[in-house]
C-alpha positions as a Markdown table, in Angstrom:
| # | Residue | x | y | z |
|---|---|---|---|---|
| 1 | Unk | -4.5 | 4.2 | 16.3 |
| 2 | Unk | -3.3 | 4.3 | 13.0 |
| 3 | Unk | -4.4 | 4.7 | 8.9 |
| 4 | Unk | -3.7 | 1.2 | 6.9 |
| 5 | Unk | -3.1 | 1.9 | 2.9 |
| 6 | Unk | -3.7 | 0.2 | 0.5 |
| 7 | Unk | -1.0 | 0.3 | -2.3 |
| 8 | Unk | -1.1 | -1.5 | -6.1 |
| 9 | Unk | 1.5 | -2.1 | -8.9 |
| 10 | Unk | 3.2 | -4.6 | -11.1 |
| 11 | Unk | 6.5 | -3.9 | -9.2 |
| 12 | Unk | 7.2 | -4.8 | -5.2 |
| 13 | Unk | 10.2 | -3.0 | -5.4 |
| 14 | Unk | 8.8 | 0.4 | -6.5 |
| 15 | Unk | 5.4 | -0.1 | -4.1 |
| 16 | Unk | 8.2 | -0.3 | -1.1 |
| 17 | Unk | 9.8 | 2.7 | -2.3 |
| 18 | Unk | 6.5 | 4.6 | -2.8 |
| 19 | Unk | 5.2 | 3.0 | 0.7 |
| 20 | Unk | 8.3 | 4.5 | 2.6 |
| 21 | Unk | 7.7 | 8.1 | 0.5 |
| 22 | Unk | 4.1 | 8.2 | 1.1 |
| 23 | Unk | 3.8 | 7.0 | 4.4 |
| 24 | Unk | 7.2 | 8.9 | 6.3 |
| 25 | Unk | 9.6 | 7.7 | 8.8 |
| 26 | Unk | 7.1 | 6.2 | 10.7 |
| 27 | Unk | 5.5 | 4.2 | 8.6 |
| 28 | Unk | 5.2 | 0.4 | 8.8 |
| 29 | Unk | 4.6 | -2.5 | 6.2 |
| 30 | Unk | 2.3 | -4.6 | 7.2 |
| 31 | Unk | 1.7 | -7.0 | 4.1 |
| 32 | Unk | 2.8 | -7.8 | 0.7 |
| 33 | Unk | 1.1 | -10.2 | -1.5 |
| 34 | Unk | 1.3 | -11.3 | -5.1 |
| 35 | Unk | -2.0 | -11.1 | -6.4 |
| 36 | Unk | -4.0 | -12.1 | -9.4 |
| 37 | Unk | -6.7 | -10.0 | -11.3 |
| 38 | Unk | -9.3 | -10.5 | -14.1 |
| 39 | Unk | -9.1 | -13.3 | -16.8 |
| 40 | Unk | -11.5 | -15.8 | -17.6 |
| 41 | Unk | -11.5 | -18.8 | -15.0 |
| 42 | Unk | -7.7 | -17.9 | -13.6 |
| 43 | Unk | -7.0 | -17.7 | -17.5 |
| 44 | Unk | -5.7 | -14.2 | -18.5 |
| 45 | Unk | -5.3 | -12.9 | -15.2 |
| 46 | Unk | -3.1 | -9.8 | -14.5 |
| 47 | Unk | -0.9 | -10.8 | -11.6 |
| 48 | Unk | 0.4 | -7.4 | -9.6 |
| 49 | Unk | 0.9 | -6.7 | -5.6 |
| 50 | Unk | -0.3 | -5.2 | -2.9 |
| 51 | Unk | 1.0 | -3.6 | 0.0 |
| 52 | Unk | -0.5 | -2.5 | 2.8 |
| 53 | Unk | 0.9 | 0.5 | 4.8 |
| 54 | Unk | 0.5 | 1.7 | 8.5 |
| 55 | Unk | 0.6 | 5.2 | 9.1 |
| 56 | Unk | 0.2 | 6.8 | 12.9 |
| 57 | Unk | -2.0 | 9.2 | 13.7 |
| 58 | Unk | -0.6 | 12.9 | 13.4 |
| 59 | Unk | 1.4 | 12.2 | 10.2 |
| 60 | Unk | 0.7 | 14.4 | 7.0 |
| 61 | Unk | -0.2 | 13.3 | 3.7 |
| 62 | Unk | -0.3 | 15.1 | 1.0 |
| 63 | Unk | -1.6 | 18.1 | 2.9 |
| 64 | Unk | -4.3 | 16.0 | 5.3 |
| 65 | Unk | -3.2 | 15.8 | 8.9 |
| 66 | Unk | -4.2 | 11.7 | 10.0 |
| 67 | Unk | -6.0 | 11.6 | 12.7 |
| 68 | Unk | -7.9 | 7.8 | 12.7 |
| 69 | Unk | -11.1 | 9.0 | 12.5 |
C-alpha cells in the first residue's frame, strides 16, 4: 500500500522537484494537472497545478515513518 500527496503551486517544474525531495527514491508521480481556482463564473480564476505523489509504506517524512494506515 502506499500514501498519495497531494502537491500545489503555480510552477510544474518546481512541484516535480519538490515531489521527488519530499517523497524519496521511491516515489512515483501519479498525476499532473493544470487547474483553475476562484474567480467569478471561470472569470478571475487563478490557474496553478497539482501533483499527486505516491509514496510506499516504510518511507520517512519529515520525521513520520508511513505506514498506510
Amino acid at each position: 500500500m502506499a500514501t498519495s500527496l497531494l502537491l500545489e503551486g503555480e510552477d510544474l517544474e518546481e512541484l516535480l522537484t519538490r515531489a521527488r525531495a519530499e517523497g524519496g527514491p521511491d516515489a512515483r508521480i501519479v498525476r499532473a494537472d493544470k487547474v483553475r481556482r476562484g474567480g467569478v463564473k471561470g472569470f478571475f480564476a487563478r490557474e496553478l497545478y497539482e501533483v499527486v505523489v505516491e509514496v510506499p509504506d516504510g518511507t520517512v517524512l519529515d520525521g513520520t515513518v508511513l505506514d498506510g494506515a
